[in-house]
Each structure stands twice: as C-alpha cells, then as structure tokens.
NULOVEX-439207 format. One line per 10 residues: number of its first residue (from 1); their letters; for each residue z, x, y of N, C-alpha, C, CB. Coordinates in steps of 0.2 Angstrom, whole numbers, plus 5000, padded with zeros to 4 digits. Atoms other than C-alpha are relative to their C-alpha. Last residue first. Glycine has a CB too. Example, Ala and Ser with C-alpha at 12.3 -4.5 7.8 and 13.67 -1.06 7.14 Angstrom:
<gubas>
2) sa) 4999 4996 4994 5036 5068 4995 5003 4996 5005 4993 5002 5002  5000 5004 4994 5039 5062 4978 5000 5004 5006 5006 4995 5000
</gubas>
This chain:
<gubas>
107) xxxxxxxxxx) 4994 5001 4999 5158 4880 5049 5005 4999 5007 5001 5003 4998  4998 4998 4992 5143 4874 5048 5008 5000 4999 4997 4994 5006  4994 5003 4997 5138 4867 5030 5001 5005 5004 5007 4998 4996  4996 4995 5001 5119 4871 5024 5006 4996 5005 4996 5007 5002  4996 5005 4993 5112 4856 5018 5005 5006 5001 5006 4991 4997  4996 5000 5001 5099 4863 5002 5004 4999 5009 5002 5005 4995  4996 4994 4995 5082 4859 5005 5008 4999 5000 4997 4997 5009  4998 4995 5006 5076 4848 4989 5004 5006 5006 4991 5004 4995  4996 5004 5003 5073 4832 5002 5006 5008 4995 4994 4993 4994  4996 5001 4995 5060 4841 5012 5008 4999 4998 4998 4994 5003
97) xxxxxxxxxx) 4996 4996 4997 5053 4848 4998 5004 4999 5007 4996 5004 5001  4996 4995 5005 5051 4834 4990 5003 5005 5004 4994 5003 4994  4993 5005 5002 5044 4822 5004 5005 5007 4996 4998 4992 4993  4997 4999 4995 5030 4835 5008 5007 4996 5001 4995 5000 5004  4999 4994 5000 5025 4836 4990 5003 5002 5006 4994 5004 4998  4996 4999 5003 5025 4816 4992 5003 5008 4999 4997 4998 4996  4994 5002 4994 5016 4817 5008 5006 4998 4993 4998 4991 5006  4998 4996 4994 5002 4829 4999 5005 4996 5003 4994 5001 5006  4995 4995 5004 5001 4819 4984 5003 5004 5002 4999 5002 4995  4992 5002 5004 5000 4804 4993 5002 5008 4997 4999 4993 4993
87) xxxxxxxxxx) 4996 5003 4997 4985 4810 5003 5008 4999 4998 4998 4994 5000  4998 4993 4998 4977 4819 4988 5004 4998 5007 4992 5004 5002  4995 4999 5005 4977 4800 4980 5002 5008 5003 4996 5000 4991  4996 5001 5000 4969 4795 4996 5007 5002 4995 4999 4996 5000  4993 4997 4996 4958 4807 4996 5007 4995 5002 4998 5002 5007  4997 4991 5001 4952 4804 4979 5002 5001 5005 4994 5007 4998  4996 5000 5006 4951 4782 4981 5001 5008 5000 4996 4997 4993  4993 5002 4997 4940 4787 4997 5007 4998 4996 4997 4994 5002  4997 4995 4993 4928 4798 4990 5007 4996 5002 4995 5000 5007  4997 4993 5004 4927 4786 4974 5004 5004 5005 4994 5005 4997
77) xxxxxxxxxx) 4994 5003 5005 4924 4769 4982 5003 5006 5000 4999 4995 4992  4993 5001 4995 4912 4779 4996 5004 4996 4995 4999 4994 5007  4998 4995 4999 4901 4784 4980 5006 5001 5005 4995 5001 5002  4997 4998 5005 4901 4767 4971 5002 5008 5004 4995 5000 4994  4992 5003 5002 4897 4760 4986 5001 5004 4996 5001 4993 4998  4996 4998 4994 4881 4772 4990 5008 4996 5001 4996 4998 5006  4998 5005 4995 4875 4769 4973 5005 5002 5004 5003 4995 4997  5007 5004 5000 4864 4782 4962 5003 4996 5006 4997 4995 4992  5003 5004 5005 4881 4793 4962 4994 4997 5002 5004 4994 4997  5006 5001 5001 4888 4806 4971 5000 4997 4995 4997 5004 5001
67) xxxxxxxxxx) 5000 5003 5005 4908 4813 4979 4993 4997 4999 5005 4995 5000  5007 5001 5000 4913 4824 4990 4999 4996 4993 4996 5006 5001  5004 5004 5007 4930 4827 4994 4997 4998 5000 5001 4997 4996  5009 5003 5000 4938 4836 5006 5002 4999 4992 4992 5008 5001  5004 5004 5007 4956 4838 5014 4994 5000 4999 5000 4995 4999  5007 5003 4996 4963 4850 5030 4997 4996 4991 4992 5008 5006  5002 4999 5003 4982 4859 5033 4990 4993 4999 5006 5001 4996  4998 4995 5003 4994 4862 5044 4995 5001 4992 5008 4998 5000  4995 4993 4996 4997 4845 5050 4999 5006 4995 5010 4999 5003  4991 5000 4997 4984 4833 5043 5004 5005 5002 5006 4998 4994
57) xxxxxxxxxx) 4994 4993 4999 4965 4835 5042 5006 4998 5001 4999 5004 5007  4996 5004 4993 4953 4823 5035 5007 5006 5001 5004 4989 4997  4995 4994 4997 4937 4829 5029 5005 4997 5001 4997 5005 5006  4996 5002 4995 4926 4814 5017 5006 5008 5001 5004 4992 4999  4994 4994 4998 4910 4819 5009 5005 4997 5005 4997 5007 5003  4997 5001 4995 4896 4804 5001 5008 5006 5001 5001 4991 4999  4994 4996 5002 4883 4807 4991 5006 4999 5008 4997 5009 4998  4996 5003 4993 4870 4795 4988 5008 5004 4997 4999 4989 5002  4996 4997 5001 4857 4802 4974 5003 5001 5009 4998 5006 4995  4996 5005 5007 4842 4792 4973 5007 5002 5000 4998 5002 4993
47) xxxxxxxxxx) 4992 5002 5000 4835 4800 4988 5003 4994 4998 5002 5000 5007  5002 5006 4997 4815 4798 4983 5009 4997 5002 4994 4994 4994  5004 5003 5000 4819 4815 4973 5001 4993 5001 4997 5001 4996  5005 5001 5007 4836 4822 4976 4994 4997 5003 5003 4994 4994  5002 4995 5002 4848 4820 4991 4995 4997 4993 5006 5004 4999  5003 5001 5006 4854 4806 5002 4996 5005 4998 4997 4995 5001  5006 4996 5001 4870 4809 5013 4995 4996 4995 5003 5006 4996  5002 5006 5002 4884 4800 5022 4992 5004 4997 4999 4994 5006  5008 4998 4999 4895 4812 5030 4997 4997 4996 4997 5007 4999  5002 5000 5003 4913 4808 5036 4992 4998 5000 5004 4998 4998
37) xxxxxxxxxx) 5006 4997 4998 4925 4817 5047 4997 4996 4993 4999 5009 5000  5003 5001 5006 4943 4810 5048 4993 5003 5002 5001 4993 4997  5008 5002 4998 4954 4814 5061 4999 4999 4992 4995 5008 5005  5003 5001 4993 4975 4816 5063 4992 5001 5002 5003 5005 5005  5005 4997 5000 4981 4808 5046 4997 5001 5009 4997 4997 4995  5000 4997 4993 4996 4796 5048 4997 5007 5001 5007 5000 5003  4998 4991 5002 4998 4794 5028 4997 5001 5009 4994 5005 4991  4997 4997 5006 4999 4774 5028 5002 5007 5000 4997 4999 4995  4991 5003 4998 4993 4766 5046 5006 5002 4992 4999 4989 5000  4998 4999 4993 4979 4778 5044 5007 4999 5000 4995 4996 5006
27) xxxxxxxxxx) 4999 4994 5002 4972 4774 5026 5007 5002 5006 4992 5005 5001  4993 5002 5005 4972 4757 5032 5003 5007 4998 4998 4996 4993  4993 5001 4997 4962 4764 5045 5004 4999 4996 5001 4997 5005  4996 4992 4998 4951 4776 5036 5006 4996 5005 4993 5008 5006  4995 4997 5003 4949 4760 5026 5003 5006 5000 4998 5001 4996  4994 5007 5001 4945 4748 5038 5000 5003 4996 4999 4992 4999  4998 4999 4994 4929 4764 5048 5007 4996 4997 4996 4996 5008  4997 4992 5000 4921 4767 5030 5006 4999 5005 4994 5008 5004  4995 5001 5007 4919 4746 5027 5003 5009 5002 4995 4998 4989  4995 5006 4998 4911 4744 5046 5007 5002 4994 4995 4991 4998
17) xxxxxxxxxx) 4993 4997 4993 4902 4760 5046 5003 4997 4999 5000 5001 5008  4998 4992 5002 4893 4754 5028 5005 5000 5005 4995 5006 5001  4996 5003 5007 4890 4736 5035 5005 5006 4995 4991 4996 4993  4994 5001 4995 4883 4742 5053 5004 4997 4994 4999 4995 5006  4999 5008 4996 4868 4749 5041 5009 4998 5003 4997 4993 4994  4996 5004 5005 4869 4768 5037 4998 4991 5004 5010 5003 5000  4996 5002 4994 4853 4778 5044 5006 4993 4995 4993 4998 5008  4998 5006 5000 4845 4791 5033 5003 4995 5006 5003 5001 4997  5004 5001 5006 4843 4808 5030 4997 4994 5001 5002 5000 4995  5009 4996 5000 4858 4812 5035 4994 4999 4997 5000 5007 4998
7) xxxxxxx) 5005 5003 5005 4874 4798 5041 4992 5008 5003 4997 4988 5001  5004 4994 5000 4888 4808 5051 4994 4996 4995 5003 5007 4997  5001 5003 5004 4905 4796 5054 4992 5002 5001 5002 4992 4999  5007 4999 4996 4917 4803 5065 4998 5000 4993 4998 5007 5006  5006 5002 5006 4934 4796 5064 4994 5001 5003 5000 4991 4995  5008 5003 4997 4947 4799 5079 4999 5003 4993 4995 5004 5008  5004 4995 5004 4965 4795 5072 4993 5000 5003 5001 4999 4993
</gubas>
C-alpha cells in the first residue's frame, strides 16, 4: 500500500510518521486497502487545533475522515479508530452481498 503523509504548517517529529506509518500497516495486513493519504494540520490561533485527515482508497471506492482536538494524538487515535470502523463496515457490506447472491444451478 503506498501511504503519503502531508504535515502543514508545521513539521511532525519522526515519532508521529513512525506511529501513522504501524497503523496504516496494521490497518493494511487487515482490510488490504490500495493507498492511504494523510494530512496533519494546525489551525486556529497560535495552532491549538490539530487536525488530522485520513483518504484511503479501496476498489471502487475512496474513504475520509478528519478529525480535531487540542492534541495531535488524540486526533490521530480518533481518525484512525473511524476509518477503521468504516473499513470493516465496508468489507463486511462487501462480505454480505457476496454471500446473499443466490447460486444459480446450471443445467
């Protein structure tokens, strides 16, 4: 999966990339996602407000979620916890209908 990792404003320390880069792969070796995009932001007055957006595209279709708090962890916890749950609930919905497809007999 290529991951691309966009800090604005700012610059992340090798401590940030490190933790984004071991969850988009764990992520990875679970819901086999083909890129990730993510942007690292600081907004507001004296950028108090750390916001963090992850894109990740799978076949046929493309994820986001952005997420902000005072704390740049707290922010990545969140983003990352929401596309994973959008993950699953995309390879479950894609399970389902697989599974619900009636078996046509050949005769």
């Amino acid at each position: 999966m290529q991951i691309q990792i966009a800090v604005r404003h700012d610059t992340a320390d090798g401590r940030i990339k490190r933790f984004v880069e071991s969850e988009l792969t764990r992520i990875e070796q679970k819901y086999h996602p083909l890129s990730a995009e993510v942007v690292i932001d600081h907004e507001g007055a004296s950028a108090q407000i750390k916001t963090v957006e992850i894109n990740v595209k799978i076949p046929g279709e493309r994820l986001h979620v952005k997420e902000s708090s005072e704390d740049i962890n707290k922010s990545l916890d969140l983003a990352i916890k929401i596309i994973e749950k959008q993950l699953q609930k995309h390879k479950d919905l894609h399970i389902r209908q697989h599974v619900d497809k009636p078996m046509v007999a050949e005769d």
